[in-house]
N, C-alpha and C positions, 0 to 999 in steps of 0.2 A: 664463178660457180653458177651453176642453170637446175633450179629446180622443178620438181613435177608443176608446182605453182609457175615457176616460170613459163612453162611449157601448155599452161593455160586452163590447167585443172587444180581446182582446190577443195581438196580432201574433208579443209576445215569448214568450207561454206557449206559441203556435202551432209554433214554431217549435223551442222545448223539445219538445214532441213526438216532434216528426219526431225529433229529435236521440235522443231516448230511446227510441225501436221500431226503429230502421235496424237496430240489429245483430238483433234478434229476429224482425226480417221476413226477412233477410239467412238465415236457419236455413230458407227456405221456397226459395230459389232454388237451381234448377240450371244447370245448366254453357248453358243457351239465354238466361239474364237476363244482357243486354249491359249494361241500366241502368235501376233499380229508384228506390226511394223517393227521393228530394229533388232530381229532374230535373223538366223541366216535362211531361216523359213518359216513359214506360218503354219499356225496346226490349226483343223478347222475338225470338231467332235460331228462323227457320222454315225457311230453307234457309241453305246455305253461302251465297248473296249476298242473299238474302232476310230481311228484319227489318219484325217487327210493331211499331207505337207504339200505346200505350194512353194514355188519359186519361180520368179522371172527375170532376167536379165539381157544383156545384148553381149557383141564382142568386141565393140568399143572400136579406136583408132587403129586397131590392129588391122579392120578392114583396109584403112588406105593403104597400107604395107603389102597387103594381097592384092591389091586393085593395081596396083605401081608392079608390084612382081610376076602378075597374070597369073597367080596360084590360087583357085577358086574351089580346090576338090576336097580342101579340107577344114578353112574357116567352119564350115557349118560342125565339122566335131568340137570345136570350140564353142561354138552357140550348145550346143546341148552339155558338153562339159561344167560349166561356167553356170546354167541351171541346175543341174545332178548332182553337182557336188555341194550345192547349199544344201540341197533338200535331205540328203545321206547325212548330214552331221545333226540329225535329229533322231538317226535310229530308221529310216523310212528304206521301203521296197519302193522302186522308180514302178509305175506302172502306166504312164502316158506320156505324151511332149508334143507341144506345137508349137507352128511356126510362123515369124512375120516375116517378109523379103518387099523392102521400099523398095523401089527404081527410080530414075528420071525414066528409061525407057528401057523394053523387057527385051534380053537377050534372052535366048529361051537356051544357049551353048550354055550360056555361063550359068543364067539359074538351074539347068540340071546337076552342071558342076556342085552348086553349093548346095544340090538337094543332096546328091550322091555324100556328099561330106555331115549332115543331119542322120542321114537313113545311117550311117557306119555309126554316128556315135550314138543312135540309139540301139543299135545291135549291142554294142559294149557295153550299155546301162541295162541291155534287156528289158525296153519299153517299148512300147508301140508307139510311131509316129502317127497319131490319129486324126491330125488337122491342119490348116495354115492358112495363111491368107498373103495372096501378093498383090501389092500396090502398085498400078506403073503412076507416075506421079510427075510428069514434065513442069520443070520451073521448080519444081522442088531441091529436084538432085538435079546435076549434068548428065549429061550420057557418060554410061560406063560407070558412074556412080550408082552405090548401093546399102543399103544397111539392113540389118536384122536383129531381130528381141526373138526370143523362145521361153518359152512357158511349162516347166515342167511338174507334173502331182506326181504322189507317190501315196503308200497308205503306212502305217506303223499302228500294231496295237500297244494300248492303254502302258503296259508292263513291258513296253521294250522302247518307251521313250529315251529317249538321249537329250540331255539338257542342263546337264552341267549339277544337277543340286546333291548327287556323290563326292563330287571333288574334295580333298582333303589333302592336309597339308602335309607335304612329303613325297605325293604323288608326284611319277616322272612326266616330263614333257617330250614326246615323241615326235619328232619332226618324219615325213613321208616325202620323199624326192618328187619334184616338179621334171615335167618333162622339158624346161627353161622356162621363160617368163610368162608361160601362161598367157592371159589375155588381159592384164593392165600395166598400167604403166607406160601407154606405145605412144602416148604423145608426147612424150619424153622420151622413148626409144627414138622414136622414128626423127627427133632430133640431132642424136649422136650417133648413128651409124646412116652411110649414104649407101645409096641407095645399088652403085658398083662395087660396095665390098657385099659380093654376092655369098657367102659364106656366113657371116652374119647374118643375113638379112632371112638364108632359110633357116638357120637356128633360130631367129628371131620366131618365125611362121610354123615352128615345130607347135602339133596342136596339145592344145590343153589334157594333159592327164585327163583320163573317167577311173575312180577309187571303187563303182560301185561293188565290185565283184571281191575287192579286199576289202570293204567294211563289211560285208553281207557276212565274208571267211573270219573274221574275227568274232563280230556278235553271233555266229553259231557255235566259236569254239570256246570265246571267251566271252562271253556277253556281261558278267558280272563284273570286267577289268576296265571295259572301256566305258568311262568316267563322263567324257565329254570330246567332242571335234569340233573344231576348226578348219575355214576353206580361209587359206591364205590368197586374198585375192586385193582388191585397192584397199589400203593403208597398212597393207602390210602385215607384220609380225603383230600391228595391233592388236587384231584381228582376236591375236590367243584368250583377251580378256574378255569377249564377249561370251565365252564357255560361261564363266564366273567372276564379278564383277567384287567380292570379297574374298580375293585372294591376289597374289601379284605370283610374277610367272619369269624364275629368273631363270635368263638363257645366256649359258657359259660356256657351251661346247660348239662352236661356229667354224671354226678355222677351215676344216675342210668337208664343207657344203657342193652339193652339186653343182657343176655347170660353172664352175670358180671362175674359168679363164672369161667366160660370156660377162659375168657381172663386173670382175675389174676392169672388164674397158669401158663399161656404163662408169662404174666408177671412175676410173678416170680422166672417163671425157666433163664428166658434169663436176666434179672435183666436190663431190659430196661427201661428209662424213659418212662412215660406217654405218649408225645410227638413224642418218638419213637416209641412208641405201635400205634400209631394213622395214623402215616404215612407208617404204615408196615399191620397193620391189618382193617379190618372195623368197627372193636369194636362194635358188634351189629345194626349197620346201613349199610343198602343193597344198598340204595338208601336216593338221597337226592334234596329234589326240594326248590324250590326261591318263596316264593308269598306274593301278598298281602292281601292274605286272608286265615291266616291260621287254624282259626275253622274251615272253608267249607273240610280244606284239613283233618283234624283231626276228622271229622265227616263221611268224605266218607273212607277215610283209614279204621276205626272202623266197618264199615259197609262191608267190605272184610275181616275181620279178620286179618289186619293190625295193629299194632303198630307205630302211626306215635308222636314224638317226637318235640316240639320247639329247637331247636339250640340256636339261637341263632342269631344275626342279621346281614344286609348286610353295607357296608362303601365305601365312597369311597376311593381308593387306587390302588394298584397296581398288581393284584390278588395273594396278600400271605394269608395265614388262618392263624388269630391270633386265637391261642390256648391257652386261659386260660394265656393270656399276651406274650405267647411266640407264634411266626413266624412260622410256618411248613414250 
């Protein structure tokens, strides 16, 4: 068996982290940071009903999958994806995004390439790409080597926060189809598929979902149903308890998730349990919302060309995901 750990990433030491700088970042906040380190965004108060979301992140080893496959035109919608969709599960309108692009040395073919792939996903967020910065950086990277972070704000008022403290017990769990594995996991993908099963490998490079244009369609028609979101992204299904950490979140309805045939051969090459599959990969869920009303969600979903899914239902507890009887 070969896990994400094996594969040279550890979730658990990730997350030790976080755990271990919160009070020391916590020394840098003033009386504006609504909510700082270990949300899937930070809210930062700019008026009495006005609040900034921030988010940043990169697109991880999924780049050497691009770099090996010469497909550079659409990582960059993954770089702004992979921001946009933290910052959305707070309630927020995307209204900026910048960019970082390392080099060893500057192709200006290829970085227009991965600009062109930035400017498209922020067309789909409906934000302005306002800024960026590129490094050429020799002895860093090799030639042909590259990497990128994006940084994206949005604004959300006071009374259309999203942050989990509606949830209540009973409420469904909504899962929202992933366009496949998103952008984690690839150092572990890029393990178990080579690099000649060309067919994979673009399913593999298929980019990141952007939800913003069906969260915006929900909270204008149901704003009072959607409870809490989730961007299922590294560690998975975890991910769902960070809505609400006093409640557990049991998912019972899996069998036929998107993209099925893509994950059993992850599956079966790494010969991981189920459970472990869940908490490693998204298993065709991008996203995941809490409500009380989940025809309205499975109706407006369908209506963007979403696949939105029942899960399965909320408890109270202690925020573990009981998976098919077992604890993530």
């Amino acid at each position: 068996m070969i896990s994400y750990e094996d594969a040279g990433v550890s979730i658990e030491k990730g997350d030790q982290l976080v755990a271990r700088i919160k009070e020391k970042v916590k020394k840098t906040y003033g009386q504006n940071v609504v909510s700082g380190v270990g949300g899937f965004a930070a809210l930062y108060k700019i008026s009495k009903e006005k609040y900034l979301a921030t988010g940043t992140d990169g697109v991880g080893t999924k780049i050497k999958l691009a770099i090996e496959m010469g497909i550079h035109n659409t990582i960059g919608i993954d770089l702004v994806a992979m921001c946009v969709n933290d910052i959305i599960c707070t309630g927020a309108k995307p209204l900026f995004f910048l960019d970082y692009l390392a080099t060893g040395k500057l192709d200006v073919e290829i970085s227009s390439q991965i600009i062109d792939g930035i400017v498209e996903g922020c067309l789909q967020s409906e934000m302005a790409l306002i800024g960026g910065e590129t490094a050429e950086m020799p002895g860093m990277y090799n030639e042909g080597e590259y990497d990128l972070a994006g940084f994206a704000v949005g604004e959300v008022s006071q009374e259309r926060i999203i942050d989990g403290r509606y949830v209540c017990e009973g409420d469904r769990i909504i899962g929202i189809n992933s366009s496949g594995p998103h952008s984690n996991g690839f150092s572990l993908i890029r393990k178990l598929i080579r690099n000649d099963e060309t067919d994979l490998c673009h399913q593999a490079l298929t980019p990141t979902a952007i939800y913003v244009k069906l969260i915006h369609a929900l909270l204008e028609k149901i704003p009072d149903h959607i409870k809490g979101i989730a961007h299922i992204t590294g560690g998975g299904f975890t991910n769902i308890a960070r809505i609400n950490s006093r409640f557990d979140y049991k998912i019972d309805n899996y069998l036929n998730l998107p993209h099925k045939k893509f994950f059993n051969i992850l599956k079966d090459r790494s010969n991981l349990s189920d459970a472990e599959m869940f908490k490693t990969f998204n298993m065709g869920i991008g996203l995941v919302l809490i409500t009380n009303h989940p025809q309205s969600v499975l109706k407006v979903a369908s209506e963007y060309d979403f696949t939105a899914i029942d899960l399965g239902s909320v408890y109270k507890g202690e925020g573990k995901i009981d998976f098919n009887g077992l604890k993530l």
